[in-house]
C-alpha positions in Angstrom: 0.4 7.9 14.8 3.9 6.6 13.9 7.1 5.7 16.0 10.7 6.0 14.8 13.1 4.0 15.9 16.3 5.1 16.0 20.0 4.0 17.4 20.2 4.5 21.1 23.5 3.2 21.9 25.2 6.5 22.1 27.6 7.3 25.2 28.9 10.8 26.6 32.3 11.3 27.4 31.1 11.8 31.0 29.2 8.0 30.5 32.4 6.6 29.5 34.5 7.5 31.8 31.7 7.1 35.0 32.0 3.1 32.8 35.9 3.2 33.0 36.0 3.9 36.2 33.4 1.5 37.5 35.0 -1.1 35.8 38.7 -0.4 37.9 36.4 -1.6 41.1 33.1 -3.9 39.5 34.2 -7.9 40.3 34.9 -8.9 37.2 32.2 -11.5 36.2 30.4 -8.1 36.8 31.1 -6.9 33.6 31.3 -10.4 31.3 29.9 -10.2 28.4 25.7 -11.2 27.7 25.2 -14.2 27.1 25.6 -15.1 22.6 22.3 -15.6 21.4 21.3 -18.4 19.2 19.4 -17.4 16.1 17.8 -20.0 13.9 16.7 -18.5 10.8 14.0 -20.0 8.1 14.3 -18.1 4.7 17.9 -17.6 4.4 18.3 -17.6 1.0 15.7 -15.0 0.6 16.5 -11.0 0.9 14.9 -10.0 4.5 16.1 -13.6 5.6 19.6 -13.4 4.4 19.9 -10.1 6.2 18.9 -11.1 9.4 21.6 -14.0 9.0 24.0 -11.4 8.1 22.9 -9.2 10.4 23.0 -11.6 13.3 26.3 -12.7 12.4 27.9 -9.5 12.9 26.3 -8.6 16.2 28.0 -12.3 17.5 25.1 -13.9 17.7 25.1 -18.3 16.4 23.1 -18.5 13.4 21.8 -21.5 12.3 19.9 -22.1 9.0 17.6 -24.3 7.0 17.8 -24.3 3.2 17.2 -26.2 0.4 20.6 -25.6 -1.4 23.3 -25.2 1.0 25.5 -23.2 -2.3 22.4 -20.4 -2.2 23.8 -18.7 1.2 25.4 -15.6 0.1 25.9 -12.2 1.2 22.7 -10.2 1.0 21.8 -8.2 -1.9 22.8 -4.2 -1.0 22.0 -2.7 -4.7 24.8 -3.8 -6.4 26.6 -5.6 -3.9 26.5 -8.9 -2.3 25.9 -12.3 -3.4 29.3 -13.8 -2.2 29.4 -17.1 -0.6 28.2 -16.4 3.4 29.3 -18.5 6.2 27.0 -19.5 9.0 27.5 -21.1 12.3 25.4 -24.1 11.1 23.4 -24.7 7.8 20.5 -27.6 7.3 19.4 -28.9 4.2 16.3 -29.9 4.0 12.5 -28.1 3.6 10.4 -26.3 6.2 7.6 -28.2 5.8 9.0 -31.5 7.1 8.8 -31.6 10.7 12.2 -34.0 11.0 14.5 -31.4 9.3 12.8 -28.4 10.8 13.4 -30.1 14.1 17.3 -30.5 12.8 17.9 -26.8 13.2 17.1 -26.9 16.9 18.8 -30.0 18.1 21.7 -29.1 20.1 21.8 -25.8 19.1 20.2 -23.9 22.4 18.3 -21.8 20.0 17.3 -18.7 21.6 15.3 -16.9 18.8 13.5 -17.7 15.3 13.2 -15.5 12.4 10.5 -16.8 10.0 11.2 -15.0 6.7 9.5 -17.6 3.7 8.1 -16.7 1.0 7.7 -17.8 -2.7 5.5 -18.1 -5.8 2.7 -20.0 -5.0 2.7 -22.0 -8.5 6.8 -22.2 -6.7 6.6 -23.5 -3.3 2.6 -24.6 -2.9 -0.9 -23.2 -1.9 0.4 -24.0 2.2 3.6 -23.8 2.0 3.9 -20.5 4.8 1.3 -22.0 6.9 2.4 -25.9 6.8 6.3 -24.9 7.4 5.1 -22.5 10.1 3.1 -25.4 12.3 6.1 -27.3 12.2 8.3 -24.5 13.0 6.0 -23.8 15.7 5.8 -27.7 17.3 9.6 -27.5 17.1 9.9 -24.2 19.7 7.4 -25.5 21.8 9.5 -29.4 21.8 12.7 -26.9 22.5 11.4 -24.8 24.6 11.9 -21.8 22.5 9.5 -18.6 23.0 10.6 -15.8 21.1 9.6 -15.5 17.4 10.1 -12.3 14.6 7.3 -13.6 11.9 7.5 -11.4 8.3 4.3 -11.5 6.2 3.4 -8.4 4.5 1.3 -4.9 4.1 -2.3 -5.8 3.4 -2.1 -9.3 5.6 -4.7 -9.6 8.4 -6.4 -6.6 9.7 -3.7 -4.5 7.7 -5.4 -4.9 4.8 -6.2 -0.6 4.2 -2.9 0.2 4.6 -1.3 -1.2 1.1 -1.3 1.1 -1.4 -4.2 1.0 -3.9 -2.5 -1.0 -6.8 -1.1 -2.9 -4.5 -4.4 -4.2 -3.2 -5.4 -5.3 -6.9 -2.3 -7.3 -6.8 -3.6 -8.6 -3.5 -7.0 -9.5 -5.4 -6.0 -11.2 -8.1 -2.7 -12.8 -9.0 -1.3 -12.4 -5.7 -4.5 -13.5 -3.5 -3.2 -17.7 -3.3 -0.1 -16.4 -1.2 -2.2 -14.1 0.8 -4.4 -16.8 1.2 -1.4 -18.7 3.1 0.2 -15.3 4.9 -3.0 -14.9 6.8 -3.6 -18.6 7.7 0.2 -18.2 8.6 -0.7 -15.3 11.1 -3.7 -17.2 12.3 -1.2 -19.7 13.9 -0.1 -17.9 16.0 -3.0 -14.9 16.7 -5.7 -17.7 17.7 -3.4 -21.0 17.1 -0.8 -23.3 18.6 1.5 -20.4 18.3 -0.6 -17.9 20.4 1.4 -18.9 23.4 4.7 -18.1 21.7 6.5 -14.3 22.6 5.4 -13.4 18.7 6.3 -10.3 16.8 4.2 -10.3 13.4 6.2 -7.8 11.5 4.2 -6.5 8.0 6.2 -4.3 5.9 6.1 -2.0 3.2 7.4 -2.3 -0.2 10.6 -3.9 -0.1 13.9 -2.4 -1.6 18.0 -3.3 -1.7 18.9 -0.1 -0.7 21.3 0.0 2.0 19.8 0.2 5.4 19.0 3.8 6.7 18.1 2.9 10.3 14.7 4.4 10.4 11.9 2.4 10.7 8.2 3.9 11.5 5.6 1.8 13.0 2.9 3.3 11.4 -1.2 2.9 11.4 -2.0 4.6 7.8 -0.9 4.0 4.4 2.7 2.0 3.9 5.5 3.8 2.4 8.9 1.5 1.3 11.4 0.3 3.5 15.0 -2.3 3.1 15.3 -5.2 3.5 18.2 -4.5 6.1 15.8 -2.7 8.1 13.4 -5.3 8.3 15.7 -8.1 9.6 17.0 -5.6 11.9 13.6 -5.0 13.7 13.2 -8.7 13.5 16.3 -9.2 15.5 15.9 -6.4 17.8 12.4 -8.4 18.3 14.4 -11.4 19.6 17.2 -9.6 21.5 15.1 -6.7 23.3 13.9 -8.6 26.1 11.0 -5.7 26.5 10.6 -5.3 23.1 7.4 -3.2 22.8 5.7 -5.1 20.1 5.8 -8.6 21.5 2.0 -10.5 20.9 1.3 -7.4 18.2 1.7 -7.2 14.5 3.5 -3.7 13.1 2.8 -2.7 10.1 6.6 -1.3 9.6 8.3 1.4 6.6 10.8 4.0 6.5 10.4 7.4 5.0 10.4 7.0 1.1 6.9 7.7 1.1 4.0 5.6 -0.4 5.1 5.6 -3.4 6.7 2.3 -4.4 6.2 -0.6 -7.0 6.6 -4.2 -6.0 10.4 -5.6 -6.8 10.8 -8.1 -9.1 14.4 -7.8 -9.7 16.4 -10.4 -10.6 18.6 -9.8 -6.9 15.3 -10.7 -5.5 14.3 -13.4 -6.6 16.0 -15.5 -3.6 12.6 -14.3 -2.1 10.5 -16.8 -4.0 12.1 -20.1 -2.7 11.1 -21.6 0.4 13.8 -23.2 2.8 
């Protein structure tokens, strides 16, 4: 079975004015606006990262970053477009597998939310790197007292393992199976490990593209199809800003409706993806 999610913030002329005219007699503290979140966001300078930067950004939400390059945070990658300098609320430099400038992100910055979006080469970024800059991601929530966590890994991680595509699991088999190696110890930490307290939303996707963002994302149980990047980081941040968001403690496999048909990107504008923070 599949879910579709779809925009639901859509009002009726009869909802906006019963909202006008609630508003003439409402105190007005009644009607200030929610609270900004405070994102913190590992794997900015990758493509589902970057998004949810961007992303989180433009709904007014703080964002605050870790990266190894500080000159690498640019507009996200839309086919063609994107790759100008992007401003942040706050940028780190430093690597997410050292617990001091992991904890630099979340000191005095009331985080509220984490995106985890790493990824990388192995022969890149190391046999542990997912895993090792998880833990410490995960000892700096609990020393800030941060619960709510969007984690992207990938088709065929975990228990997910039937639903990637056939050539895909040959990938996963042989010149791919180091980094899957480290996504599934990186689930592990938080299905049975220090982070199996944490509000966690393992998100596995499809095969990811730079298309622009079509706003349908299917939570599905059988074979993956392809899905955008954009769409990714916007589940992730509806994950952290959906206070009963329905796949908190569970791992979605997550694609759109291109089908099953896709090849794995290894386009030049993605290549932001193989850097850790």
């Amino acid at each position: 079975s599949s879910l579709c999610l779809t925009p639901r913030y859509h009002l009726t002329m009869l909802g906006r004015a019963l909202i006008l005219a609630l508003a003439l007699v409402a105190p007005a503290q009644a009607w200030a606006p929610a609270p900004r979140m405070s994102i913190a966001v590992f794997g900015a300078t990758g493509g589902v990262g970057g998004e949810a930067a961007s992303q989180a950004m433009a709904r007014g939400e703080k964002v605050t970053a870790l990266v190894r390059d500080k000159s690498r945070v640019t507009t996200p990658m839309r086919g063609e477009a994107g790759g100008a300098p992007m401003t942040l609320d706050n940028v780190v430099e430093g690597t997410v597998t050292s617990q001091a400038d992991v904890d630099k992100v979340f000191e005095g910055q009331d985080v509220t939310g984490v995106v985890i979006a790493l990824g990388g080469k192995t022969k890149d970024v190391g046999e542990t790197m997912l895993t090792d800059g998880s833990a410490c991601i995960i000892n700096a929530m609990k020393k800030y007292g941060v619960k709510r966590v969007s984690v992207v890994t990938s088709i065929g991680a975990g228990d997910s393992e039937n639903q990637a595509p056939f050539f895909f699991k040959m990938l996963m088999y042989t010149v791919m199976k180091g980094i899957f190696t480290d996504k599934n110890n990186q689930e592990g930490l938080f299905l049975k490990g220090p982070g199996s307290d944490l509000e966690y939303c393992i998100v596995r996707p499809g095969g990811l593209t730079l298309d622009p963002p079509n706003g349908i994302i299917n939570v599905i149980d059988g074979e993956a199809g392809s899905i955008t990047r954009a769409d990714v980081a916007s589940f992730c941040l509806d994950a952290l800003d959906t206070p009963d968001f329905p796949y908190i403690k569970k791992t979605p496999c997550i694609s759109s409706d291109k089908g099953t048909s896709w090849v794995k990107d290894r386009s030049a504008a993605t290549q932001g993806d193989r850097a850790a923070a």
